[in-house]
C-alpha positions in Angstrom: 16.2 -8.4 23.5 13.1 -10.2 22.4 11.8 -9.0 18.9 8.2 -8.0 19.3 6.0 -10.1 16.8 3.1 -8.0 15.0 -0.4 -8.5 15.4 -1.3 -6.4 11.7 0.3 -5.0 8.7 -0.7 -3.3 6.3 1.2 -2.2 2.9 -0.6 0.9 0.8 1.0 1.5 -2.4 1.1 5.3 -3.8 -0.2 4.1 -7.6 -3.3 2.7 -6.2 -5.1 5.9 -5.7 -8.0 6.5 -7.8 -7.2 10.2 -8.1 -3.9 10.3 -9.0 -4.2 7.2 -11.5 -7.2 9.0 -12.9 -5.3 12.4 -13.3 -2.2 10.6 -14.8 -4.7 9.1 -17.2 -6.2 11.9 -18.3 -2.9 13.4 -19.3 -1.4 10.3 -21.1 -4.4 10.9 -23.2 -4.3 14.1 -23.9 -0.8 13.5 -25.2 -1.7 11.0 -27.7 -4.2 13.0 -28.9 -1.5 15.7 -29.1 0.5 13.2 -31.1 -1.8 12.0 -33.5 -3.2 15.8 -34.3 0.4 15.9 -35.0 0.5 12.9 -37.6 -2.6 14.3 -38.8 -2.8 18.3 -38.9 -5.7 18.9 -41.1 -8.2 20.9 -40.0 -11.8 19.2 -38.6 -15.6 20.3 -37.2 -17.2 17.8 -35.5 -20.5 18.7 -34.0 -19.8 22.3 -34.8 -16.8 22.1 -32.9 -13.8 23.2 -34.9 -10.6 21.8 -34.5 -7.6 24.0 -36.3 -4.8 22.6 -38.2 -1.8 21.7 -36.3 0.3 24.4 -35.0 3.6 23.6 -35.7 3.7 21.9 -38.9 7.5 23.3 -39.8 9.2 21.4 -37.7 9.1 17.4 -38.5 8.3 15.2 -36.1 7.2 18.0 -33.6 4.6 15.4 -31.9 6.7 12.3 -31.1 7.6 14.5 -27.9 3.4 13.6 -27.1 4.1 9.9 -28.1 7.0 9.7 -25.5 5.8 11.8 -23.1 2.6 9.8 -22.8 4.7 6.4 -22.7 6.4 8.1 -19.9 3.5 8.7 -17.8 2.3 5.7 -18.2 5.1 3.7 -17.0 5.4 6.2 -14.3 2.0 4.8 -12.9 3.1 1.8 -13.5 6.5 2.1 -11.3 4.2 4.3 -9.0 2.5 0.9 -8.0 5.3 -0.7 -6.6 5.9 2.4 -4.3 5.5 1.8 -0.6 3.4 4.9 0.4 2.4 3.7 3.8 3.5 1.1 5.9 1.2 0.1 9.0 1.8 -2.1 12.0 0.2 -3.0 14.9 2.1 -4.2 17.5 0.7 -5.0 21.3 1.5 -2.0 22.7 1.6 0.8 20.0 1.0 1.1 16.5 3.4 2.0 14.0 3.6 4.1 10.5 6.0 3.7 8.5 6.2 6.2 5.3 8.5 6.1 2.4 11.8 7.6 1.8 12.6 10.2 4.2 9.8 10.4 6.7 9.8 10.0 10.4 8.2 7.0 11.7 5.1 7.7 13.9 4.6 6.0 16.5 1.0 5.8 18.4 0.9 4.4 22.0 -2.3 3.1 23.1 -2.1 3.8 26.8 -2.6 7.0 25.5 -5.9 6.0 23.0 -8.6 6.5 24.5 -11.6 6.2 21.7 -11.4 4.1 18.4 -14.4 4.5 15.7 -14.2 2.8 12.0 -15.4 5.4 9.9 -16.4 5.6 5.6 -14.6 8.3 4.1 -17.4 10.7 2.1 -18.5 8.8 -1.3 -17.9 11.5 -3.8 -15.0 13.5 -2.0 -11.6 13.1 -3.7 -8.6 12.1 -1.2 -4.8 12.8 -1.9 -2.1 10.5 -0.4 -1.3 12.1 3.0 1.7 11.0 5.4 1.3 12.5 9.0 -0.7 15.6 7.6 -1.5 17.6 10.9 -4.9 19.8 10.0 -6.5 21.2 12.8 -5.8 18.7 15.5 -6.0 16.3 12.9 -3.2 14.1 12.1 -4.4 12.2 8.5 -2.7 9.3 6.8 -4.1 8.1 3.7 -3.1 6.3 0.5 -6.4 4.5 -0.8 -9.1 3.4 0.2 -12.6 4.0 1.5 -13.0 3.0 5.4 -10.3 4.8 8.2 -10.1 4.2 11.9 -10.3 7.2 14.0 -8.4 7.2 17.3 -8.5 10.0 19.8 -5.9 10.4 22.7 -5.8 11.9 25.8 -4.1 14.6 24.8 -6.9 16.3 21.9 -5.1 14.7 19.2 -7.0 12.9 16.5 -5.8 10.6 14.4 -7.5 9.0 10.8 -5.6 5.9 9.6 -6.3 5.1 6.3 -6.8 1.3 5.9 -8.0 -1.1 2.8 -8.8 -4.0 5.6 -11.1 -1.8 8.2 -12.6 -4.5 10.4 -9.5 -6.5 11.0 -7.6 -3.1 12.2 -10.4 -2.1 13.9 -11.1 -5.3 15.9 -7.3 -5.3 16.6 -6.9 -1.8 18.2 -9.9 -2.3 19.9 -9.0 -5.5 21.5 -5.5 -3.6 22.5 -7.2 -0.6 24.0 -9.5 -2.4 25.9 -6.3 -4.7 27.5 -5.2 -1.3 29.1 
């Protein structure tokens, strides 16, 4: 049997979303700021804003737990970046996606396509990795990212592809769909 060669791929990783890093961020921080209150438990105001002395001063070295746990969250996002989240290909016939781990592979013929769009996600809205999320007819994948491609099938099914290279997938499944 002939191996089929593919027409695109695509690789999103899971550490490249903007809300997740940002949230991982914000706690990192919050833990070395846990750690140095610890190293330095006196009380402050700043602004009028009073900061009490640190809690618990009995036991020693209460706050290294901050210090590690912060260095832990940040390798995490660091090992989160080499974490294949979604894996797209294009073949002539049908599309593939790929997730990580223990998902099923979805597989999207396009006899069955019967309307591509390239859409822009909303500017200020904030997007969690989804693998084959099925929402009201919807079925969303999404790692990163601001563009998707919208197909429709003939069946009322609607799916939103998540892509970082929007023309090229577009102009891909487009040329497919219109061979059929």
């Amino acid at each position: 049997m002939l191996k089929q060669i593919p027409l695109y791929q695509e690789r999103q990783y899971l550490g490249y979303n903007r809300v997740s890093t940002l949230i991982r961020t914000v706690l990192a921080l919050l833990c070395f700021m846990g750690y140095y209150w610890s190293e330095h438990p006196k009380p402050i105001s700043v602004s009028g804003i009073y900061i009490g002395s640190y809690p618990v001063e009995e036991i020693p070295a209460s706050g290294h737990i901050f210090f590690i746990l912060g260095v832990f969250i940040l390798l995490l996002s660091v090992l989160l970046m080499y974490v294949l989240h979604i894996h797209t290909i294009v073949y002539p016939n049908y599309l593939i996606l790929d997730g990580f781990w223990g998902s099923r592979k979805v597989k999207i013929d396009f006899s069955n396509i019967h309307t591509v769009k390239k859409l822009r996600y909303k500017k200020n809205s904030f997007r969690r990795p989804v693998y084959n999320l099925f929402i009201k007819e919807i079925v969303k994948f999404y790692t990163s990212g601001n563009h998707f491609i919208e197909l429709k099938d003939k069946d009322g099914f609607t799916y939103r592809i998540g892509t970082q290279r929007p023309n090229e997938l577009f102009k891909i499944i487009n040329n497919q769909i219109n061979n059929f």
